[in-house]
TIVO-885961 format. One record per residue: z, x, y of N, C-alpha, C, O in turn; residue number from 1. Coordinates in pm, 1 decimal. Atoms other than C-alpha are relative to their C-alpha. Example, Ala and Ser with C-alpha at 12.3 -4.5 7.8 and 13.67 -1.06 7.14 Angstrom:
<rs>
0.0 89.0 -119.0 780.0 1230.0 -450.0 0.0 90.0 120.0 66.5 193.6 118.1 1;
-6.0 -82.0 -119.0 714.0 1367.0 -106.0 73.0 -77.0 109.0 89.9 -26.1 219.8 2;
</rs>
This chain:
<rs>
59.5 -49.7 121.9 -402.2 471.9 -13139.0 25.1 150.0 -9.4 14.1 227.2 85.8 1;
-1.8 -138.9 36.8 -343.7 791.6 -13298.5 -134.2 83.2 -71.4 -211.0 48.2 -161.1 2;
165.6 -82.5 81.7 -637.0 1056.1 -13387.4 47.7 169.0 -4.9 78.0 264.6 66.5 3;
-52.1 -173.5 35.4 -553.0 1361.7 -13546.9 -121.8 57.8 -107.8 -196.2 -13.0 -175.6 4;
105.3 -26.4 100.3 -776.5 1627.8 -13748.5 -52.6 116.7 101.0 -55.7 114.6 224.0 5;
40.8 -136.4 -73.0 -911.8 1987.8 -13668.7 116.9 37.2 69.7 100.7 44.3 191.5 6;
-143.3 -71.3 -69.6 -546.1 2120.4 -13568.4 26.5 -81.4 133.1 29.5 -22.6 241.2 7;
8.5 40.6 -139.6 -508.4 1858.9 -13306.0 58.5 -218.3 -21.9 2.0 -312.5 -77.4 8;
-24.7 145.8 -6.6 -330.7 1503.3 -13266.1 26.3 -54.2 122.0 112.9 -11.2 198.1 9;
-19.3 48.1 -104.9 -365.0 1297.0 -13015.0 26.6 -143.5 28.8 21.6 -222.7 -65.3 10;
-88.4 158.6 26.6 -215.1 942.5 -12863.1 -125.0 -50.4 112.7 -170.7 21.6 201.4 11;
100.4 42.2 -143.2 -480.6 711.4 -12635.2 85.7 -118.0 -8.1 12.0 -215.8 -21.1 12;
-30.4 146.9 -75.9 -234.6 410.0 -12565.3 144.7 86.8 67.8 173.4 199.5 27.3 13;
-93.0 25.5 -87.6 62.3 419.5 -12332.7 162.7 -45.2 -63.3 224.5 -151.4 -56.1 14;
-145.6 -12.4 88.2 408.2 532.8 -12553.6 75.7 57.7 73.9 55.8 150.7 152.1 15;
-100.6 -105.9 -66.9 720.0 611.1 -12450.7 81.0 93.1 -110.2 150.0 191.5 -83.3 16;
-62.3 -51.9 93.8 835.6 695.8 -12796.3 -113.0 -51.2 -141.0 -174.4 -157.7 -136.1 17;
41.0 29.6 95.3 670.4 716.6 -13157.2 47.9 41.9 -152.9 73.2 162.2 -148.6 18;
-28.1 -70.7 104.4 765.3 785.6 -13527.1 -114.6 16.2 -58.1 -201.6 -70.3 -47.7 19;
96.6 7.4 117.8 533.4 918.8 -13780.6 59.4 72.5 -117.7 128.4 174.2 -124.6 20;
-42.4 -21.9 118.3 571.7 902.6 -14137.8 -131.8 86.5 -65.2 -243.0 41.0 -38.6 21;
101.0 -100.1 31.8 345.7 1198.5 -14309.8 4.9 62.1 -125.9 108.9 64.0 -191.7 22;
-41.0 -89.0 172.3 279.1 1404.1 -14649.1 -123.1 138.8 87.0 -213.9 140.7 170.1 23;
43.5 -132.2 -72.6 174.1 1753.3 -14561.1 41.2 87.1 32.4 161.2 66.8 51.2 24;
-148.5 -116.4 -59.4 327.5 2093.8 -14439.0 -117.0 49.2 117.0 -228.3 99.2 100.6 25;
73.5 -72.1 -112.1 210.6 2179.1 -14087.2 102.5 104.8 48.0 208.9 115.2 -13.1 26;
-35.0 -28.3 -28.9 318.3 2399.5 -13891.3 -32.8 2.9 191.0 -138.4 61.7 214.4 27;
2.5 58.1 -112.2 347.9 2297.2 -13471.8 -56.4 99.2 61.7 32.9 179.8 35.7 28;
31.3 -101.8 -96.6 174.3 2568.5 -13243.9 13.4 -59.8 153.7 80.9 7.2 231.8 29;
50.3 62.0 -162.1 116.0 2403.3 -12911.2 50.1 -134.4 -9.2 25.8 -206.1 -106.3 30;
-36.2 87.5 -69.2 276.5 2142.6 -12745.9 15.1 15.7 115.2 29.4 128.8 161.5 31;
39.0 -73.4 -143.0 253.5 2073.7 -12378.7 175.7 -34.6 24.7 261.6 -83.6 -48.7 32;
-172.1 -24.6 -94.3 602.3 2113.1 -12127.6 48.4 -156.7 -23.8 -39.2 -241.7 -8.0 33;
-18.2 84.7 0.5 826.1 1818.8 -12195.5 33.5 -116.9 -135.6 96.4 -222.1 -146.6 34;
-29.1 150.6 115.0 806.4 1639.7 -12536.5 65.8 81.2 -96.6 40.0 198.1 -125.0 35;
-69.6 -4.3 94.9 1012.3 1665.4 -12766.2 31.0 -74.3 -117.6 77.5 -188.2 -115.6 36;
8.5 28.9 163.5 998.0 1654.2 -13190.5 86.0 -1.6 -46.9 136.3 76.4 34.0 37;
-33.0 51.7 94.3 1208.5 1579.0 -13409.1 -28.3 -17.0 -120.7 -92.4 -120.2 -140.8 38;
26.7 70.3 133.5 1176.3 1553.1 -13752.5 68.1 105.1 -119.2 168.2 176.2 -110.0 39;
-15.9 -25.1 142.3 1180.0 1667.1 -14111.7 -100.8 65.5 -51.9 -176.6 126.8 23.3 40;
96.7 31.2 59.9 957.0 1700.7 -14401.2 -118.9 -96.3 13.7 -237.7 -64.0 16.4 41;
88.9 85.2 1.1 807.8 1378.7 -14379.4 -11.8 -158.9 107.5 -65.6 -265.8 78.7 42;
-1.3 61.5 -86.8 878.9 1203.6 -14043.3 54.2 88.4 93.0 138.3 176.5 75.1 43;
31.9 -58.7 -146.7 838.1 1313.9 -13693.4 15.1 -145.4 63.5 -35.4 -254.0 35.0 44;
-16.3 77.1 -94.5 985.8 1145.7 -13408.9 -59.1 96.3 141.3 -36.9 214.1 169.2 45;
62.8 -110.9 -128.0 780.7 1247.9 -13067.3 30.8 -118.4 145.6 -40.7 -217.6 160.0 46;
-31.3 -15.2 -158.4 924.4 1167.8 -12695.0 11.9 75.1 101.9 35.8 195.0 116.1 47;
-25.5 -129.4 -154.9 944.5 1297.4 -12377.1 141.5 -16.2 68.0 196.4 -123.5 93.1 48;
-141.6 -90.8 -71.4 1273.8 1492.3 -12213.9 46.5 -129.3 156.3 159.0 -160.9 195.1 49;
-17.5 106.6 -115.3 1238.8 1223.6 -11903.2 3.1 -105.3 -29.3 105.9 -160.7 9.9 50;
9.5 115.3 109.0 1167.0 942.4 -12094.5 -131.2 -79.8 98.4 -128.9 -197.6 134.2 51;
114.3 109.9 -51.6 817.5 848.2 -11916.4 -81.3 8.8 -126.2 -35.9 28.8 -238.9 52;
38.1 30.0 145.8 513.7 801.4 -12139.7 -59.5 134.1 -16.1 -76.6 218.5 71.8 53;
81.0 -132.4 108.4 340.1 1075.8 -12407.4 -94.5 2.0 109.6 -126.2 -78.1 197.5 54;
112.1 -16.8 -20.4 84.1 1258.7 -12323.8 -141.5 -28.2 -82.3 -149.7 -130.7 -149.9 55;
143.2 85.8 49.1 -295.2 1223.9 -12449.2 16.8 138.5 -97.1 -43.9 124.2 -203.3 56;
29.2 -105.5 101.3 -265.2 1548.3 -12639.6 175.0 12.7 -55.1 263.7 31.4 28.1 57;
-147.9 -10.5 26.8 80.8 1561.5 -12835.2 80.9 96.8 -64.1 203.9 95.4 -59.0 58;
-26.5 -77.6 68.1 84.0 1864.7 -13060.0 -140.1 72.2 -38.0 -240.8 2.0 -46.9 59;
90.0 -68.6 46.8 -153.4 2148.0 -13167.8 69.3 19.0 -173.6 188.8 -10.4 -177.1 60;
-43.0 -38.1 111.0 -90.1 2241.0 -13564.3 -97.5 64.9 -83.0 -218.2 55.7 -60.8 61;
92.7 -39.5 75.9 -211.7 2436.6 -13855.7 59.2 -23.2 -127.8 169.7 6.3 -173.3 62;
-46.8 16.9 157.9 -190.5 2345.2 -14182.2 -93.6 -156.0 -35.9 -204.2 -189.3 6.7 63;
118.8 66.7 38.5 -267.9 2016.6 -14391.1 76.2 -119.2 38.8 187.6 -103.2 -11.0 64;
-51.1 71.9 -85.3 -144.0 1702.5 -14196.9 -89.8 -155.5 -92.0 -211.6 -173.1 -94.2 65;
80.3 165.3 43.7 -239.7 1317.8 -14378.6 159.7 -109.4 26.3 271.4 -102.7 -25.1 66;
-149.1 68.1 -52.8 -4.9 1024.6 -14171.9 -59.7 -112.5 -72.3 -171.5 -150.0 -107.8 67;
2.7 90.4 83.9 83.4 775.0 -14336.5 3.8 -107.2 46.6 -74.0 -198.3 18.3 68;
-4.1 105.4 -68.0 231.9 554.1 -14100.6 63.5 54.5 181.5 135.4 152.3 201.7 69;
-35.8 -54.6 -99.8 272.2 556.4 -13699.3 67.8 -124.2 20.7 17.4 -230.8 -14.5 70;
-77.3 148.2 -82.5 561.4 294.7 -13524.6 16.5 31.7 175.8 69.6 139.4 202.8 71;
-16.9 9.8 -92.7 568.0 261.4 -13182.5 129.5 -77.9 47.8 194.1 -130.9 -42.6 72;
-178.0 72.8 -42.4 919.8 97.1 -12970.1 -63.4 -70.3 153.3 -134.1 -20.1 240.7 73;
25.3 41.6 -104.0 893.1 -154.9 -12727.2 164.5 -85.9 -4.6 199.6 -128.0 -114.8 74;
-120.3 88.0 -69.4 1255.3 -347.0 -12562.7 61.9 -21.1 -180.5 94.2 -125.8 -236.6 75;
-85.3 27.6 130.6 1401.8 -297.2 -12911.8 -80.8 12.3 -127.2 -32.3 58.5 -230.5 76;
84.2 72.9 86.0 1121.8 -397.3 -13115.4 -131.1 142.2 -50.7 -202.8 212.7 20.3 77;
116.5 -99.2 -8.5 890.4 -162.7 -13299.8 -87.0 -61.1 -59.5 -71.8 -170.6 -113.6 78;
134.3 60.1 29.3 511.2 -182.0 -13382.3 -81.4 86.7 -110.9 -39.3 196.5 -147.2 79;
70.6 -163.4 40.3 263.0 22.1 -13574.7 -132.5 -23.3 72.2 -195.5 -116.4 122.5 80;
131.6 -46.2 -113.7 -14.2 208.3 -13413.8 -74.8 14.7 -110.1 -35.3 48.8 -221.6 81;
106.3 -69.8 85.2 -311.7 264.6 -13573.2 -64.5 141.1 -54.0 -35.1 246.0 3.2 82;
-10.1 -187.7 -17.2 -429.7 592.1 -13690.4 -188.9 27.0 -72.4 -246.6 -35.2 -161.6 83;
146.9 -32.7 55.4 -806.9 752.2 -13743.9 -15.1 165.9 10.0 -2.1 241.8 106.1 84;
33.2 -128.9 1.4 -880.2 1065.1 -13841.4 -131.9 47.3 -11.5 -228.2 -12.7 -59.4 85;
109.5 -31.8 -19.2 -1114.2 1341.1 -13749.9 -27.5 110.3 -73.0 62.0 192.9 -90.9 86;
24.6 -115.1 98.3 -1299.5 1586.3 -13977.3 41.4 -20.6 -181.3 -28.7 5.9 -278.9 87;
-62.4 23.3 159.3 -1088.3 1498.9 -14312.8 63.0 127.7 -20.7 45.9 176.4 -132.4 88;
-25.6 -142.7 37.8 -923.7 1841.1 -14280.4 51.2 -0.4 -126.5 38.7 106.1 -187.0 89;
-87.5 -54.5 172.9 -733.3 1809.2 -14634.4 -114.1 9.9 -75.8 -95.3 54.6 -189.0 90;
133.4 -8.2 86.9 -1142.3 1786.4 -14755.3 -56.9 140.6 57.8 -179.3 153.9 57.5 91;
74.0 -101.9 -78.3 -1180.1 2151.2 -14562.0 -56.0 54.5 -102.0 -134.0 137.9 -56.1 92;
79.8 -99.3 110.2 -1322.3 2305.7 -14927.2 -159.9 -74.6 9.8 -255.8 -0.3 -10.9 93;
139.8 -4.8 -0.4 -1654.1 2055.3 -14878.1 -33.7 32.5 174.4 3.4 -20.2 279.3 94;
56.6 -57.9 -138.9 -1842.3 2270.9 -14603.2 -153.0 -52.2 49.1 -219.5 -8.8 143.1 95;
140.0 101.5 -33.9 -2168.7 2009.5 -14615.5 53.1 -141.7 53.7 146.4 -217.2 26.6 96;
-15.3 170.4 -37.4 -2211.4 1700.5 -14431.0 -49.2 -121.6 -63.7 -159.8 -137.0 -115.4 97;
56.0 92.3 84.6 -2222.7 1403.0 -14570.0 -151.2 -60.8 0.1 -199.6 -118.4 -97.3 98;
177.0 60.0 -12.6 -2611.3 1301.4 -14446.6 -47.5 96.0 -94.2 -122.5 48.1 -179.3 99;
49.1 -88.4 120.8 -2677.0 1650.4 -14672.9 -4.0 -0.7 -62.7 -91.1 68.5 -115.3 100;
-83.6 -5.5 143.6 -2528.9 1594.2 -14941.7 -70.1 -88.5 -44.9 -72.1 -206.7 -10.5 101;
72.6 109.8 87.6 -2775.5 1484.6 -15208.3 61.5 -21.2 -150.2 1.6 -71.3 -245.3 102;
-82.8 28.7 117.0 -2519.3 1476.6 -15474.1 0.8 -146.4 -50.6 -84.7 -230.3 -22.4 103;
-30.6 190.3 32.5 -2371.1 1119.4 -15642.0 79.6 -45.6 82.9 102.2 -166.3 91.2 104;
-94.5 68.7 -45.3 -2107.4 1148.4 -15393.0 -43.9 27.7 153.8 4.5 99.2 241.6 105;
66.2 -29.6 -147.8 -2343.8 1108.2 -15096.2 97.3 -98.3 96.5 213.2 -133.7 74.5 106;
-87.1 66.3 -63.3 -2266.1 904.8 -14796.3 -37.8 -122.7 -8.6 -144.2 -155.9 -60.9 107;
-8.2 193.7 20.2 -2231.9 527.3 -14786.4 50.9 -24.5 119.9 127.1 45.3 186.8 108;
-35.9 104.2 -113.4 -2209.8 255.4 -14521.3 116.1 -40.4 37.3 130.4 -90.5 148.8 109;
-82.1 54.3 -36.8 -1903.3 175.8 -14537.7 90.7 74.5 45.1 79.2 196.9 39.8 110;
-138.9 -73.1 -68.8 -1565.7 262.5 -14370.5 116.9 37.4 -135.7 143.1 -33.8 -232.6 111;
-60.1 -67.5 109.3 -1342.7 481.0 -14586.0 142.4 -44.8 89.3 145.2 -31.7 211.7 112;
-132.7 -1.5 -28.1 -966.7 390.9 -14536.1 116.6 78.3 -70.2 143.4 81.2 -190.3 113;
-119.5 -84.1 76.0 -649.5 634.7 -14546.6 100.5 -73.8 -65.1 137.2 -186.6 -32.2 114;
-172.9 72.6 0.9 -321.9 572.0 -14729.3 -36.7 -125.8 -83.6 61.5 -199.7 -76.0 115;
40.6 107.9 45.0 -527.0 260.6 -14959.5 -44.1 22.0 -118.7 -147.8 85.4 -138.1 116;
76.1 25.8 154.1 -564.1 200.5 -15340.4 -112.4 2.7 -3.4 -163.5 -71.7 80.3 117;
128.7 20.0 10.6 -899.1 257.6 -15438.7 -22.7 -154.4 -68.7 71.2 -211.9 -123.7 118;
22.4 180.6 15.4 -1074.9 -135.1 -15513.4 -44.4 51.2 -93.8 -110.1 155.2 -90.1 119;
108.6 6.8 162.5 -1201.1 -152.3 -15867.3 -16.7 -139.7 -76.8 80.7 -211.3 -99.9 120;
-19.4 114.8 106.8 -1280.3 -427.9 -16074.5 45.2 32.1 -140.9 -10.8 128.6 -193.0 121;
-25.3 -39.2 141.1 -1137.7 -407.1 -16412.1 -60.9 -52.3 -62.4 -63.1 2.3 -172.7 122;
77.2 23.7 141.1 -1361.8 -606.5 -16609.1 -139.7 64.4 37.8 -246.9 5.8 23.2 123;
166.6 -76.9 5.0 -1654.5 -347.7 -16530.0 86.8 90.1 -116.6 35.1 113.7 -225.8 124;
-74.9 -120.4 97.5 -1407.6 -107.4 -16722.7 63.8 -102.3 -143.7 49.4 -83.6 -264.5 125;
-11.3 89.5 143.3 -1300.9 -346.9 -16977.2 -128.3 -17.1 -109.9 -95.0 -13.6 -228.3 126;
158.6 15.4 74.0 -1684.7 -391.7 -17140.8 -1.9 127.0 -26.1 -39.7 143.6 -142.0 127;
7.7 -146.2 55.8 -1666.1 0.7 -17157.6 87.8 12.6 -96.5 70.1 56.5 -210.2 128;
-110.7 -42.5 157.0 -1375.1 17.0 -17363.3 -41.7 -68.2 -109.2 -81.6 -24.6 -217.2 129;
62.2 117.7 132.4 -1466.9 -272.6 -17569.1 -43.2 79.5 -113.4 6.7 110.8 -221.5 130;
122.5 2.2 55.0 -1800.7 -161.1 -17644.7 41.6 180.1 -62.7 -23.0 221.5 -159.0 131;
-35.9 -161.4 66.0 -1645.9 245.8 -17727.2 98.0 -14.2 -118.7 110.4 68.6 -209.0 132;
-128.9 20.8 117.7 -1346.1 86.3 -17950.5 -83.4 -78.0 -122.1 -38.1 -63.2 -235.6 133;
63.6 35.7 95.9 -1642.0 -129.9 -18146.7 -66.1 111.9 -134.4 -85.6 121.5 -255.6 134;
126.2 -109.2 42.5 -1848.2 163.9 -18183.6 117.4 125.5 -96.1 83.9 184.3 -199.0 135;
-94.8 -82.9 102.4 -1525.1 383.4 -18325.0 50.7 -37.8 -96.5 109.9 45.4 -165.2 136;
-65.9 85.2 105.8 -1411.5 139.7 -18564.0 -129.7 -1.3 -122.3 -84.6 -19.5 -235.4 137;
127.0 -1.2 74.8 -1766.4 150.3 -18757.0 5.1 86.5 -151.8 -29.1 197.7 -111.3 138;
14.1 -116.5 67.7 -1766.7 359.8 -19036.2 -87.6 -74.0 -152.0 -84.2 -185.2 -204.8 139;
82.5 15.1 41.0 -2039.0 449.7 -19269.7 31.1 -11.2 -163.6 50.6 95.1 -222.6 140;
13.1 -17.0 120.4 -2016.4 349.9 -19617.6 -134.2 31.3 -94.8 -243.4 -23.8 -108.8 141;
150.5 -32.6 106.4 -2218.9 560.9 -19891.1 95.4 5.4 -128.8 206.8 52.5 -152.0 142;
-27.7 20.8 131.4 -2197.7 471.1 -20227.7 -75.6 120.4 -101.2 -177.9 167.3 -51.3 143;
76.9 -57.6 121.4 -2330.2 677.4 -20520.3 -1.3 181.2 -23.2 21.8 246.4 78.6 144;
10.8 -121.9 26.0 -2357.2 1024.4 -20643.4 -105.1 106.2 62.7 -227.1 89.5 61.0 145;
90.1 -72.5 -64.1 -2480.9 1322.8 -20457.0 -100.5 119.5 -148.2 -190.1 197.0 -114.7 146;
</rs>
């Protein structure tokens, strides 16, 4: 699994090689002796110079970092890793926590997922339009002399 967030990504399973696909512009500060990056704009390949496995810490960075997708390589064959992030750094402008926050966009029970269409129903939004296209179509007839 991958966990990145607060200038910091890190690997907790047992890779000898990984790609990640990303939108973001970081910039790399810290890495430890040994691995070696690769990449682009929007994919990063990360191995090590010997070819044993990653370490648990894989890169320090600063900037705004959201992955999209991680693949792992096994005897030919690749996988994807999972990925969870910490903090929400691309949300660094709200400086309250969500238990604080007595706004509308407090916190909720559920698990927020990256990289995923928001779920909506459309016929909650269908009855709104409806009922706004009835209401504009209306018009008031007055007869008679002012």
């Amino acid at each position: 699994m991958i966990t990145y967030g607060d200038g910091n990504l890190f690997l907790s399973s047992n890779e000898q090689m990984i790609d990640i696909k990303y939108d973001g512009v970081i910039i790399i500060t810290e890495r430890p002796n040994g691995v070696i990056i690769d990449g682009n704009r929007r994919k990063l390949s990360i191995y090590m110079e010997n070819g044993k496995f990653l370490p648990e810490l894989l890169f320090k960075y600063k900037g705004i970092l959201k992955i999209a997708s991680v693949r792992g390589f096994e005897d030919g064959q690749s996988y994807i890793i999972s990925t969870t992030v910490l903090g929400l750094d691309f949300w660094n402008t709200d400086t309250r926590t969500w238990e604080d926050d007595t706004s509308l966009w407090g916190a909720k029970g559920d698990n927020y997922r990256v990289g995923f269409p928001q779920r909506y129903r459309p016929d909650q939004f269908d009855n709104i339009i409806k009922s706004k296209s009835s209401n504009s179509n209306k018009t008031n007839n007055v007869s008679g002399a002012y």
